[in-house]
C-alpha positions as CSV (number, residue, x, y, z in Angstrom):
1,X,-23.2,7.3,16.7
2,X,-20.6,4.7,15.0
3,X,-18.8,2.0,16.7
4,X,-14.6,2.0,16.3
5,X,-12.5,-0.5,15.1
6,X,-11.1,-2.9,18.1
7,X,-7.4,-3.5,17.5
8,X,-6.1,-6.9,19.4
9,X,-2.8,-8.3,19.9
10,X,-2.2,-12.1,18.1
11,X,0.9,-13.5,19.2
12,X,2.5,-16.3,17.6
13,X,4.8,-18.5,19.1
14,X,8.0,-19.8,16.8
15,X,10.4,-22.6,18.0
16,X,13.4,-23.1,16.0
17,X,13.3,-26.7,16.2
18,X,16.9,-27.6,15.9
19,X,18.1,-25.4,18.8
20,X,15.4,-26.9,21.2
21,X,16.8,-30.1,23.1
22,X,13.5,-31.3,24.0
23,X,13.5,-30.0,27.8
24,X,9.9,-29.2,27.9
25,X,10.5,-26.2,29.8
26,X,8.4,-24.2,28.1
27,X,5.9,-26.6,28.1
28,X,5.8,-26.1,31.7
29,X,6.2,-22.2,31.9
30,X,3.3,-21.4,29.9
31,X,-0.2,-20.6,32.2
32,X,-2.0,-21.4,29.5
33,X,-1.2,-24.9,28.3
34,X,-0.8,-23.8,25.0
35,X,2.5,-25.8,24.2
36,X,2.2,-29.5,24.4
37,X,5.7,-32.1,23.4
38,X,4.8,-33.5,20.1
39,X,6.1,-36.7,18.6
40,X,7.7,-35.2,16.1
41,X,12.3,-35.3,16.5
42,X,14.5,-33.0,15.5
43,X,17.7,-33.9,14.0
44,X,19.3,-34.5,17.0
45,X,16.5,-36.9,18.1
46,X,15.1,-34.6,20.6
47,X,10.8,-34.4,20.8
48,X,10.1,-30.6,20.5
49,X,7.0,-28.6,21.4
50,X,3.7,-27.6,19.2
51,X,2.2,-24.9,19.7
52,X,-1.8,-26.0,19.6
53,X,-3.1,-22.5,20.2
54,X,-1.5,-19.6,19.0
55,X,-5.1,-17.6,18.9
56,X,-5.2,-18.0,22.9
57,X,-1.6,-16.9,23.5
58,X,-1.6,-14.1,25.9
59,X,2.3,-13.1,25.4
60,X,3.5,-13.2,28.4
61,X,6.8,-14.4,27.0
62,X,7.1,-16.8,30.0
63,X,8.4,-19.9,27.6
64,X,10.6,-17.4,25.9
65,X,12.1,-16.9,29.1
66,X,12.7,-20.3,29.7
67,X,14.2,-21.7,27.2
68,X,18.0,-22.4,28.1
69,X,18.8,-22.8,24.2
70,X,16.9,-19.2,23.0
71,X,15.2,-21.3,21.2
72,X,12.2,-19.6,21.4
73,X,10.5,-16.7,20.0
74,X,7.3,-14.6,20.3
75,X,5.8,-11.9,17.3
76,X,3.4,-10.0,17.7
77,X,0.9,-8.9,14.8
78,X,-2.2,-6.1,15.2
79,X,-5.2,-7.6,14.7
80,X,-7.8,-4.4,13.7
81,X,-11.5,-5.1,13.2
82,X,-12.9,-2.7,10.6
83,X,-14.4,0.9,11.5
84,X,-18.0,0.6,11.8
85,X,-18.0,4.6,11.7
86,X,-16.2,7.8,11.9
87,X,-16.0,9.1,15.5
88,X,-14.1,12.2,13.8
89,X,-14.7,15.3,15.2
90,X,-16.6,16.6,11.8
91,X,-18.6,14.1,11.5
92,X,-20.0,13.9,15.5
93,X,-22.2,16.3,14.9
C-alpha cells in the first residue's frame, strides 16, 4: 500500500512598509512571536516589523486584523509533498 501526498498550508506574511506607522500592533497580536520591530525606517521615519518566521505562521490573520493602517497582508500558498503511490481505486487491488 502507498503513502499520499500531504498538502500544508505556508502562509506568508507581507507588510507594505510605507503604510505601517510603526505601532507594533501586530507585533503584539500575533501568538506566535513571529513579528519582531526591526531597525529598519520607513520614509516617514517609522520602525516597521520583520517577519522572522514565515515557515511557523499559523494564519490566523490576528496582525492582519490589527493593523489600523491595512497595512497588512496574509497569502497563502499549498505546499504538496509528492505521491509516494497511487491509492486509486485500480490500482488497490
Amino acid at each position: 500500500m502507498g503513502d499520499i501526498g500531504i498538502v500544508a498550508k505556508q502562509f506568508y506574511v507581507r507588510v507594505d512598509l510605507e503604510r505601517c506607522k510603526g505601532c507594533e500592533l501586530c507585533v503584539d497580536a500575533c501568538p506566535r512571536d513571529l513579528l519582531i520591530m526591526s531597525k529598519r525606517l520607513n520614509s516617514k521615519g517609522y520602525r516597521v516589523p520583520d517577519n522572522h518566521s514565515d515557515e511557523r505562521c499559523i494564519g490566523c490573520r490576528q496582525c492582519v486584523d490589527m493593523c489600523p493602517e491595512a497595512a497588512i497582508e496574509m497569502d497563502k500558498e499549498d505546499v504538496s509533498a509528492p505521491d509516494r503511490g497511487d491509492m486509486s481505486a485500480e490500482n488497490a487491488g
